[in-house]
GUKE-894949 format. One record per residue (C-alpha): residue number from 1; x, z, y. Coordinates in Angstrom, 3 decimals. Each point is the difference from the previous one (the first is absolute). Layout:
site i=NUM, x=X, z=Z, y=Y
...
END
This chain:
site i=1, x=70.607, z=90.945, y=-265.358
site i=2, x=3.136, z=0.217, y=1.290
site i=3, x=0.991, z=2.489, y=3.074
site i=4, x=0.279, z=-1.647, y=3.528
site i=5, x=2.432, z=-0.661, y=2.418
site i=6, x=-0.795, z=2.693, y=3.019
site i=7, x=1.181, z=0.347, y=3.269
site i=8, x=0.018, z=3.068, y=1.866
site i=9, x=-0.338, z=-0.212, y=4.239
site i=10, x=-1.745, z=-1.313, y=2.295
site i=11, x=1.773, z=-2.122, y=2.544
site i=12, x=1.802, z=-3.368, y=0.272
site i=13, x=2.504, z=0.607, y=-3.093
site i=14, x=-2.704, z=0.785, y=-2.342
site i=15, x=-2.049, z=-2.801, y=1.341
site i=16, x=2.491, z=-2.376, y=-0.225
site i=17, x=1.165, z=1.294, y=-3.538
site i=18, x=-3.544, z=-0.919, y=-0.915
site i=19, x=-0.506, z=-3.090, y=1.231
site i=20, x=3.733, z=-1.374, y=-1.210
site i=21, x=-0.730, z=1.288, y=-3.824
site i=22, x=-2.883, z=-2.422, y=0.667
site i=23, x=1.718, z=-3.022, y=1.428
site i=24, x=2.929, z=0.288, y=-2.776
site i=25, x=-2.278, z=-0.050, y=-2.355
site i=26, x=-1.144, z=3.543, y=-0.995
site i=27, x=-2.864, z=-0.463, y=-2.706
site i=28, x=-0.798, z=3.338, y=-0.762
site i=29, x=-1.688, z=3.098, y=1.654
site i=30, x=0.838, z=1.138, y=2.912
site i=31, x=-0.849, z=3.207, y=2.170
site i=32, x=0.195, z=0.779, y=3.190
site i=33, x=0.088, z=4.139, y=0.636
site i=34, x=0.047, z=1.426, y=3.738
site i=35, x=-1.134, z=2.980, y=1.835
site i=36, x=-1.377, z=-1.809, y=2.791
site i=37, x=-3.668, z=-0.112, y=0.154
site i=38, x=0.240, z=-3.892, y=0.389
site i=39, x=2.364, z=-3.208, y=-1.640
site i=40, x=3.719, z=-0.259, y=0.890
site i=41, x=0.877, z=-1.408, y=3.743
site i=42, x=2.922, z=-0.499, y=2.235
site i=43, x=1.215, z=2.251, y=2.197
site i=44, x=1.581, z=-1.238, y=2.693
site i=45, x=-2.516, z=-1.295, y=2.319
site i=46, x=-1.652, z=3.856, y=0.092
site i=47, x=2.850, z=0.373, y=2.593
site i=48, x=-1.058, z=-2.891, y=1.989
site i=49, x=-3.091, z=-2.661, y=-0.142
site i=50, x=-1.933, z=2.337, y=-2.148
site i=51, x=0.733, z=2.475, y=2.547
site i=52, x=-1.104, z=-1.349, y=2.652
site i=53, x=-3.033, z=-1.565, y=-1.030
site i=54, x=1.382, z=-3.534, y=-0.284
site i=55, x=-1.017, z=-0.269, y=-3.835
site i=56, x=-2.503, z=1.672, y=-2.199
site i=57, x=0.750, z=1.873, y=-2.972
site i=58, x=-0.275, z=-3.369, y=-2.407
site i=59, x=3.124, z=-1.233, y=1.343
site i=60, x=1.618, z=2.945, y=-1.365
site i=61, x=-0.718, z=-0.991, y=-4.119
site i=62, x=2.246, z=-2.498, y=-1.235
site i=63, x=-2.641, z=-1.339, y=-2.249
site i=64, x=-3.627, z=0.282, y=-0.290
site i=65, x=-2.202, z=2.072, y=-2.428
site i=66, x=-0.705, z=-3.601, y=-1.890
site i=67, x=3.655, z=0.333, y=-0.823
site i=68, x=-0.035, z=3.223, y=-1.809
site i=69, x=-3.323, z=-0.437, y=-1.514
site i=70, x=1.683, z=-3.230, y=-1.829
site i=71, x=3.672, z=0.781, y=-0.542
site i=72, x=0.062, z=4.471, y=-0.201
site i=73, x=-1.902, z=3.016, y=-0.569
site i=74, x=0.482, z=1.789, y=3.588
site i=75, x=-0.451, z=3.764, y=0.094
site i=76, x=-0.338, z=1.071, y=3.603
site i=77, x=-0.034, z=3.867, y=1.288
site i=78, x=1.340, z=0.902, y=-3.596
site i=79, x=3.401, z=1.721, y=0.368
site i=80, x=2.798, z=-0.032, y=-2.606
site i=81, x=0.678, z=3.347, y=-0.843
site i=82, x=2.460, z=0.057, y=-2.794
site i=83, x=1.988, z=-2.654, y=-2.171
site i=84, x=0.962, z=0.852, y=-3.401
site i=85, x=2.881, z=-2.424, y=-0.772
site i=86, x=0.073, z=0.543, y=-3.982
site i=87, x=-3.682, z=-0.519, y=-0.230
site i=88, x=-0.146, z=-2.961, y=2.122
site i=89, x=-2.608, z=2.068, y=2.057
site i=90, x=-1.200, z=0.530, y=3.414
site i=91, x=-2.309, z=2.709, y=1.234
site i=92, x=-2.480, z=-0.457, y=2.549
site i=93, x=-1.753, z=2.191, y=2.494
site i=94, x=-3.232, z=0.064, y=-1.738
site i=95, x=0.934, z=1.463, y=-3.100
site i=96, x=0.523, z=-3.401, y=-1.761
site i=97, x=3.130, z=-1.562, y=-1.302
site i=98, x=1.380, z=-3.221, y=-0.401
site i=99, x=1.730, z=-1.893, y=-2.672
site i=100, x=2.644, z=-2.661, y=0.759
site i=101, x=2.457, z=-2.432, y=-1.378
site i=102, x=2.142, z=-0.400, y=3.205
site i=103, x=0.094, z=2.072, y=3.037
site i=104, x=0.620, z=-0.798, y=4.347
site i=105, x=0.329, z=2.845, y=2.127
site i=106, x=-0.614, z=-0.975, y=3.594
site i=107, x=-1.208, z=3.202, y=1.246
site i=108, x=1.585, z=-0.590, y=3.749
site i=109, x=0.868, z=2.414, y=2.169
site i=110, x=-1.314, z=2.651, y=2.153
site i=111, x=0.418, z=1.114, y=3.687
site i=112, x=2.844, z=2.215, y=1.139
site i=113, x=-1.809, z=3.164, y=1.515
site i=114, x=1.806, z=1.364, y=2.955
site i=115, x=1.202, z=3.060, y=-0.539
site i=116, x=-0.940, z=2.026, y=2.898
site i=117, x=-3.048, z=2.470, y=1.490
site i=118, x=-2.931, z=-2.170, y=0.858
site i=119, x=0.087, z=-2.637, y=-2.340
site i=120, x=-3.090, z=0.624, y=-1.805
site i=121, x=-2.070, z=0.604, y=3.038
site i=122, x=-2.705, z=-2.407, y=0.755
site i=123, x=0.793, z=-3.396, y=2.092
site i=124, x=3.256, z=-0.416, y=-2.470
site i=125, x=0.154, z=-2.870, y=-1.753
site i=126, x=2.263, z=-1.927, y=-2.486
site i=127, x=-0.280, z=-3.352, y=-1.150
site i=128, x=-0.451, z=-1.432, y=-3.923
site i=129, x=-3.154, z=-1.097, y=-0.886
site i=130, x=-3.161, z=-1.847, y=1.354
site i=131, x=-1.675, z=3.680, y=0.663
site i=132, x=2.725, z=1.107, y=1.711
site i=133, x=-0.271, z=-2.919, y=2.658
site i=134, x=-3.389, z=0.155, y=0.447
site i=135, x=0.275, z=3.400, y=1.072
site i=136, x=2.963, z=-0.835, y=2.071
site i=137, x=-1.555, z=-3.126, y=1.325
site i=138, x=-3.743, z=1.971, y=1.191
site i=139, x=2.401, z=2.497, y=2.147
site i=140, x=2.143, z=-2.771, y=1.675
site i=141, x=-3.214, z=-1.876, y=0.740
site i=142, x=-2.137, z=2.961, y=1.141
site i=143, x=2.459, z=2.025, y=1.784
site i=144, x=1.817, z=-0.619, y=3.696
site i=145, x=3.203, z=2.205, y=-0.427
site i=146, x=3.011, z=-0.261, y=-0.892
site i=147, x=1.611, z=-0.706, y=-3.461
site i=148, x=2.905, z=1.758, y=-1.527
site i=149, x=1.727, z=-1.741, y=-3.004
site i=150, x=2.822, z=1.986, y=-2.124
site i=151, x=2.098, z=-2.534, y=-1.422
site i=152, x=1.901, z=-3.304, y=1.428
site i=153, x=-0.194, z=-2.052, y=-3.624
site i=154, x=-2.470, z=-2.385, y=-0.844
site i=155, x=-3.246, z=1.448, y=-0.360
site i=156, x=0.531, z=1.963, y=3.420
site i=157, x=1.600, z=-2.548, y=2.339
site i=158, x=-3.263, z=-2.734, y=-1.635
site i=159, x=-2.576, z=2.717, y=1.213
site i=160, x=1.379, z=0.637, y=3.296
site i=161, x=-0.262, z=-3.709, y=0.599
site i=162, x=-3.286, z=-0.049, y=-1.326
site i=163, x=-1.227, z=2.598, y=2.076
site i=164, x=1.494, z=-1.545, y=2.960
site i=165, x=-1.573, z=-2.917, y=-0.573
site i=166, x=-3.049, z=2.179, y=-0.163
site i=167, x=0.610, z=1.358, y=3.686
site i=168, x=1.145, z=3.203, y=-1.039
site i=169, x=3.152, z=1.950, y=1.292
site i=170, x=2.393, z=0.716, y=-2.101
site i=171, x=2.901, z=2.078, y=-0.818
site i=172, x=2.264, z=-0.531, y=-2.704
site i=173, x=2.545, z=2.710, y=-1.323
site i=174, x=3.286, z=-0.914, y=-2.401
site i=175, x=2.651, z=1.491, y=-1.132
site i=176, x=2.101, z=-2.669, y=0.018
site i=177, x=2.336, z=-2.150, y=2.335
site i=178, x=-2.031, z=-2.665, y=-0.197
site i=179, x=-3.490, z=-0.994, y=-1.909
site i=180, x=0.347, z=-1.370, y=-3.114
site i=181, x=3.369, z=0.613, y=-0.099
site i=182, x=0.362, z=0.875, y=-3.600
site i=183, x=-1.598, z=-3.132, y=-1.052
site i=184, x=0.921, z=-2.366, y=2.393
site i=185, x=2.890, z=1.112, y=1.719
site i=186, x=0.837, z=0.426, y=3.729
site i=187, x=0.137, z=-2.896, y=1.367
site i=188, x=-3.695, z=-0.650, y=-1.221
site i=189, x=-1.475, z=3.218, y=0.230
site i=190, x=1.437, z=-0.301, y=3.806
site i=191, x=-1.895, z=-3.235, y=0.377
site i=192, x=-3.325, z=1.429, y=-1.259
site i=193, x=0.757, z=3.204, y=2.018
site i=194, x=-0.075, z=-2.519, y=2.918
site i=195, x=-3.254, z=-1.547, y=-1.249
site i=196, x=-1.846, z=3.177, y=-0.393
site i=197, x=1.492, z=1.058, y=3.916
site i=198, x=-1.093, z=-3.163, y=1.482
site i=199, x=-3.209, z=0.296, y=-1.258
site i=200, x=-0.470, z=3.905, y=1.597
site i=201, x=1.117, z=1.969, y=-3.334
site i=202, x=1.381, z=3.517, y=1.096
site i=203, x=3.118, z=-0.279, y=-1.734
site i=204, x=2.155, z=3.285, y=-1.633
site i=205, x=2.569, z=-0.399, y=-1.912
site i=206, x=2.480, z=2.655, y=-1.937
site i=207, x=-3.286, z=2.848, y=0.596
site i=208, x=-1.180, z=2.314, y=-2.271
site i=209, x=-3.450, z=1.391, y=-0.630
site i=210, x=0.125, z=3.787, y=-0.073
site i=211, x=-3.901, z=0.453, y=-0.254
site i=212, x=-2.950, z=-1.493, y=0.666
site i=213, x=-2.196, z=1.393, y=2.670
site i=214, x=-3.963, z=0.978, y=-1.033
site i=215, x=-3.096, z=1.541, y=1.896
site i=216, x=-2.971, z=1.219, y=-1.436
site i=217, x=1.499, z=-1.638, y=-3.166
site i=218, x=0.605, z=-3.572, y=1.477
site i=219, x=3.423, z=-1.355, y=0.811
site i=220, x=0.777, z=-0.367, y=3.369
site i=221, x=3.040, z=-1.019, y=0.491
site i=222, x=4.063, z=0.487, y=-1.108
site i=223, x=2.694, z=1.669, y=0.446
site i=224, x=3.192, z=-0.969, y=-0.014
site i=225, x=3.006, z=2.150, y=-1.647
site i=226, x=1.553, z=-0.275, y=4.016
site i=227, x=-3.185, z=1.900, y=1.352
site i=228, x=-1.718, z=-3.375, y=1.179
site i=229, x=-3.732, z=-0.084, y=-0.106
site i=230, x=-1.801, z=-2.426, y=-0.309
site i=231, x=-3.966, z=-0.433, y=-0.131
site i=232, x=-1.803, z=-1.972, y=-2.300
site i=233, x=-3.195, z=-1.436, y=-0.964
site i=234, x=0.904, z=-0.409, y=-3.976
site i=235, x=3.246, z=-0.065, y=-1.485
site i=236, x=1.643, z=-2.542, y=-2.763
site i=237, x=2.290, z=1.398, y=-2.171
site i=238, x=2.126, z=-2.685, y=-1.753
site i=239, x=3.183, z=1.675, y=-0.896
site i=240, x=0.539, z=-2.254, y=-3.723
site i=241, x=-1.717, z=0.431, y=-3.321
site i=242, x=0.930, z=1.467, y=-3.111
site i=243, x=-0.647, z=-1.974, y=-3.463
site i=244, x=-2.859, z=1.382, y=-1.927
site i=245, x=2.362, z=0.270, y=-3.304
site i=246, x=-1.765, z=3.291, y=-1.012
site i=247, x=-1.886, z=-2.163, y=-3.408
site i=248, x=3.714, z=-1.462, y=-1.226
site i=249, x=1.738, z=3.414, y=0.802
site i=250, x=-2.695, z=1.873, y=-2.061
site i=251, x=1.100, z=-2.528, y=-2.594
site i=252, x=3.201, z=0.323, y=-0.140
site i=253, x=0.836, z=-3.239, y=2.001
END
């Protein structure tokens, strides 16, 4: 029996890696490897429609279970821990190992922690998987204050018009001139700064964090590196990602 094709992650690259060895014409085995305790999903919407309640966790998967039980041997909540190159090898959390003939690694990214006192206290949040915005999601639904996001990219400037849109106040903090200005430029991350104003976003730009503020082991609010203060119900940080690269490195790749 020869060794299968495997593919390590468990979002929309390692779905899609799976489903195109398929459609090109792929005959032989294929497995599916992720840590997540359920199959591989997109992203994106956690930030917005999942968010807020507007679609349920099946629009998440990009195919059904059907799919895998057909076309790939999917191994949920089963972490990669180690990749031996020479052997053709992976190692899994649970001890086991797999065999392969050819190798993806589409082990994502994680969240950028902020750097600063507070941010592990209690009512902090960050933003990657479909736990993460459920947790999110129950406080912006169940609470009345206000919401502090760290971060004017994507994933914070999508949940501070999600939780607008969910009648909360909101104040967003960046370090920037303008949002999304490293991805967009100014002259669009002026435009969605004027979005996000026009629909009641407390807007900073070029501020810095200098710790977040806790109480009986809750966050509470911020405070900026100018002395500002501001309170807050739960706090966002979305300051960037970093690439979860630690399987190649250990590899040598």
């Amino acid at each position: 029996m020869s060794a299968p094709f495997v593919i390590v992650g468990g979002g929309l690259a390692a779905s899609k890696a799976a489903q195109t060895l398929r459609d090109e014409g792929y005959e032989g085995d294929l497995v599916v490897v992720t840590g997540e305790p359920h199959r591989p999903y997109e992203r994106p919407p956690l930030s917005k429609d999942y968010l807020r309640g507007d679609a349920g966790r099946g629009a998440l998967f990009t195919v059904d279970e059907e799919w895998y039980r057909q076309n790939a041997d999917l191994r949920v909540g089963t972490p990669a821990t180690g990749l031996d190159t020479a052997a053709h090898r992976v190692a899994l959390a649970d001890g086991s190992g797999l065999d392969y003939a050819k190798l993806i690694l589409a082990t994502g990214s994680s969240p950028r922690a902020l750097p600063v006192p507070g941010a592990d206290l209690r009512g902090v949040h960050l933003l990657r998987t479909v736990e993460d915005a459920d947790l999110l999601a129950a406080e912006l639904k169940g609470g009345e204050g206000r919401v502090v996001i760290v971060g004017d990219g994507w994933i914070g400037m999508e949940v501070a018009a999600s939780a607008r849109q969910l009648g909360r106040d909101v104040t967003l903090f960046g370090m920037g001139a303008q949002p999304l200005e490293r991805v967009l430029g100014p002259e669009m991350g002026l435009v969605f700064a004027q979005l996000h104003l026009d629909k009641g976003v407390d807007l900073h730009r070029r501020t810095e964090i200098a710790k977040i503020v806790g109480e009986d082991g809750r966050a509470v609010g911020v405070e900026t590196t100018d002395g500002e203060r501001v309170d807050a119900d739960l706090v966002l940080v979305a300051v960037g990602v970093v690439p979860n690269a630690g399987l190649a490195a250990a590899a040598g790749l």
